[in-house]
C-alpha positions, 0 to 999 in steps of 0.5 A: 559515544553511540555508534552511528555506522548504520545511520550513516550507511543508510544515508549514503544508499538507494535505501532513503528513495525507496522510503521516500517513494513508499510513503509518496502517494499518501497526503494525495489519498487522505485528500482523495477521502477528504474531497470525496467525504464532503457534505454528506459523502455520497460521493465515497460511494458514488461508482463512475460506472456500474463496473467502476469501484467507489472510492471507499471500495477502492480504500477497502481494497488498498487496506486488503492489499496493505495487509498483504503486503506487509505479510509478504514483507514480513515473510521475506524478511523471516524465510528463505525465499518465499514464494508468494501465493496470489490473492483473489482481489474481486472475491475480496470486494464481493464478499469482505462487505467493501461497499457497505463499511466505513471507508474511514476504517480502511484509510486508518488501517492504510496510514497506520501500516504504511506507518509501520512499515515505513519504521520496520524498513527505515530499522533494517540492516543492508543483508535485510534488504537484499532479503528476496522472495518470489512474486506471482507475476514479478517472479523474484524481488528483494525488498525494495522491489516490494515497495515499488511493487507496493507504490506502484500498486497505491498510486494507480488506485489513487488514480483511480479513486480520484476519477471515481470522485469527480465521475470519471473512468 
């Protein structure tokens, strides 16, 4: 008889919303791409104001943020408490080339880590998940923190690219 307890711990804690809400935005970001890359997909690189991203600059930035996130992840879960450095998200974009490579490049690698993420959180025990480290602005937050961190940080810039496509602020 294979041995259930983990699965049945899992099923009865706050662990299944935070995996539900990891993954909550995603359909909605495939269809942001979707709708921008139509025709000749101008629109992905089209900016609603000079200062305003793109759509595919606000993809390269979400697959930037992904990567850090998962590293941070993976450093809570690893350490003893971990402080987490800030990252330069505007030298990123001026520098990493956002508005000239393929926003396609930068949708795969989100779905593909949310993907792996979403398989490494869903296999971890309940002492994982009290796993804590210390954020640069949220101070200290155990792992389902991270994800609403990491949620929070995916819908506001699916907002943001879903104006950029019909050329709202």
């Amino acid at each position: 008889m294979a041995d259930d307890t983990h699965v049945t711990l899992f099923a009865d804690d706050s662990r299944i919303e935070a995996l539900a809400a990891y993954t909550d935005h995603l359909d909605e970001l495939a269809d942001v791409f979707a709708d921008a890359n139509v025709g000749d997909g101008e629109l992905l690189d089209r900016r609603p104001a000079a200062d305003a991203w793109s759509v595919a600059e606000v993809l390269h930035h979400l697959a930037d943020a992904e990567l850090h996130q998962s590293v941070r992840l993976r450093q809570m879960l690893a350490g003893d408490e971990p402080v987490w450095a800030e990252w330069d998200e505007e030298a990123y974009a001026a520098t990493l080339g956002y508005d000239v490579r393929p926003a396609a490049d930068a949708l795969t690698l989100v779905l593909a880590m949310r993907h792996v993420n979403v398989r490494l959180l869903a296999s971890m025990s309940p002492e994982l998940w009290s796993r804590t480290a210390v954020h640069p602005s949220e101070g200290d937050v155990d792992v389902a923190g991270w994800v609403r961190i990491a949620n929070d940080h995916l819908a506001a810039h699916v907002l943001q690219a879903r104006r950029a496509v019909i050329g709202m602020l």
